[in-house]
N, C-alpha and C positions, 0 to 999 in steps of 0.2 A: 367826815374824813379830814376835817380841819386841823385834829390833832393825831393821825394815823401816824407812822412810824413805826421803828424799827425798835422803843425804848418796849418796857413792861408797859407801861399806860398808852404808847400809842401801838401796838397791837391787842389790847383791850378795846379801845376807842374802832380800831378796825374792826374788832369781832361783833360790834355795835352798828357800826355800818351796814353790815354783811345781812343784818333782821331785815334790812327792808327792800332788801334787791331778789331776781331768782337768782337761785345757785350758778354753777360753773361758770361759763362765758357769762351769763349775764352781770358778774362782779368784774369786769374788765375795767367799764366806762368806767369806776368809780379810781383805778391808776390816774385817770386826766384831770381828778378834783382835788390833786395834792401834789406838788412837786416831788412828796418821797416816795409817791404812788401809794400801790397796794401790796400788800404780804398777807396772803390767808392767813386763818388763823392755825390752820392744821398744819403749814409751812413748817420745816425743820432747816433751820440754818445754822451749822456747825464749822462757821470757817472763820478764823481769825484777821482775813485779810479781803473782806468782801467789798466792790466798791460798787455803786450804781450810780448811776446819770440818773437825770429827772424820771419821772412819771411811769417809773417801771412795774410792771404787773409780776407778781408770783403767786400762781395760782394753789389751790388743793394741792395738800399732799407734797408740793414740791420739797426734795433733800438737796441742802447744798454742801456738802460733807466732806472737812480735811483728813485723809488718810494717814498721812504722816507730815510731820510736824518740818517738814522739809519740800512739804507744798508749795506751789505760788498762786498766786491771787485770783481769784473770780472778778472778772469787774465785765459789768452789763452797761451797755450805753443808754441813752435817754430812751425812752419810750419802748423796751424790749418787753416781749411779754415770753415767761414761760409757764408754758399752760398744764394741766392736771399732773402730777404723778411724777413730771420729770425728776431722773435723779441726776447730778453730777459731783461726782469723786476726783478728789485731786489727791495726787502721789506725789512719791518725791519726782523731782524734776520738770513736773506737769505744773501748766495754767490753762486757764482760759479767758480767754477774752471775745466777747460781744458786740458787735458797733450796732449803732442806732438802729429803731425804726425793726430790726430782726423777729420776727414769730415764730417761736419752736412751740409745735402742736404736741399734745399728751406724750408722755410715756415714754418718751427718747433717754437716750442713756448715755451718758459722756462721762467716758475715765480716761482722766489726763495723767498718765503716770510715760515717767521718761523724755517728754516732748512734749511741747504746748501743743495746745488746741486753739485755734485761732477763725472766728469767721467773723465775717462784713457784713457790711449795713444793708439793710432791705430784702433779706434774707429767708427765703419762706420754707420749714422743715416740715414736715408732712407727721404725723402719726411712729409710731416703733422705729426712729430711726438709730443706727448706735454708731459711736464714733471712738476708735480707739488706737492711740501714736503710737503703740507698740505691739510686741509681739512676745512670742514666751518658748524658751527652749525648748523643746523635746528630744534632747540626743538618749540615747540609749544607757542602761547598766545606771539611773538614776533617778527616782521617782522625779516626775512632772514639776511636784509643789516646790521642788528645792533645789529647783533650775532658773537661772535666770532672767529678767524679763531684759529683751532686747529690741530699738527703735533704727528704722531707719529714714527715724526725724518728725516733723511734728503735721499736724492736717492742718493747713489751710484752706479755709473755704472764701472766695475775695465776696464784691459785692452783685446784689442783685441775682443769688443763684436760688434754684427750687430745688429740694429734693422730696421726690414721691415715697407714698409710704413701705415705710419697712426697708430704708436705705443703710448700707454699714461703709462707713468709710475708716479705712486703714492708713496705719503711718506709713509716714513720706509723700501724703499724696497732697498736689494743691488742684482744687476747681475753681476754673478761672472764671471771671468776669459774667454775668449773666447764663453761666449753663444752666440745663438742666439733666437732671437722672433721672430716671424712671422708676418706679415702685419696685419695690425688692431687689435692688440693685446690687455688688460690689465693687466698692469702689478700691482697686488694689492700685493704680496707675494717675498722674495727673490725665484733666480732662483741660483742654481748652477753654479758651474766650467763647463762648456763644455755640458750645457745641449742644448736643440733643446725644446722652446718649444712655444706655439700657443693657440689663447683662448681669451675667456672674462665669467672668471678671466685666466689667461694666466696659463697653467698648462704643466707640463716636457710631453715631447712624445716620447723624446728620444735623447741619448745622441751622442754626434760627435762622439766617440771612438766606439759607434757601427755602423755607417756610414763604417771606414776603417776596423771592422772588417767582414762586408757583402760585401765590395767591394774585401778582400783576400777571401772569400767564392764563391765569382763568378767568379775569379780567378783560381781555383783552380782546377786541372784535375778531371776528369769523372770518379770514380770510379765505 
């Protein structure tokens, strides 16, 4: 991994690596034995403006693919891993951006076209999750394909949030600080700081802070 990279010879030198580790998750560790990390070798990265921080992981299969040439940037911060299969497409108007320390699990899907896509650090994505800042006309008397695509603004995700598998978040929306969402969610609306919540449309059920104040109520002597 010493000479791994992103050039012809150091994704050669990584496909060399990769003999003597097991497959999927088990090629992770080897991201922490190179500052430029890891890039599988079956990785497709087709964007002219990619940035990474240190020790980033890109597993199997991952597409990182400019749509039109009026894209903005992918940049993944230190230590981001994205794991099997994910694909992410950037349009005109769209980016994305990654902060540190983030894990997006298999298979998620992000097209950033019309508005960025934007999440924080320590960030944990579950399995099929899709994330997408726009939307697409349907008015009537004109096919679908030759309507336009419209936002109303970009996804924010800040830091420290989870989302369960098979989550979709739509534009305009921000989830704050530590939420979480529940498997198979939609997300059409912001969600707060530290809410709990679950749904299609995804709606608050309840917040973390009342989590550790029912866990000091079970706690608590028998009165």
């Amino acid at each position: 991994m010493r000479y791994a990279g992103r050039s012809v010879w150091g994704r050669i030198a990584t496909r060399l690596a990769t003999w003597f580790v097991v497959p999927y998750k088990g090629t992770a560790y080897l991201a922490d034995l190179n500052r430029q990390g890891f890039i599988a070798p079956s990785a497709v990265l087709s964007h002219p403006q990619l940035y990474f921080g240190v020790n980033v992981y890109i597993g199997e299969g991952v597409i990182i693919y400019q749509a039109h040439e009026d894209g903005g940037s992918v940049q993944l911060g230190d230590r981001v891993h994205l794991h099997r299969d994910i694909i992410i497409e950037v349009d005109a108007g769209g980016s994305l951006t990654v902060g540190h320390d983030t894990h997006i699990q298999p298979r998620c899907h992000f097209t950033a076209a019309k508005a960025p896509i934007r999440i924080g650090s320590d960030v944990q994505i579950a399995p099929y999750c899709a994330f997408y800042p726009y939307d697409h006309s349907f008015a009537p008397g004109e096919l679908i394909r030759n309507q336009p695509l419209t936002t109303k603004g970009g996804i924010l995700i800040e830091d420290d949030v989870w989302l369960g598998v098979g989550v979709i978040v739509l534009d305009g929306v921000r989830i704050g600080t530590g939420a979480v969402i529940g498997a198979g969610s939609v997300v059409t609306h912001d969600i707060p700081d530290g809410a709990i919540a679950t749904g299609v449309p995804a709606r608050v059920v309840k917040m973390r802070s009342d989590l550790r104040e029912e866990a000091m109520g079970m706690s608590s002597p028998v009165r």
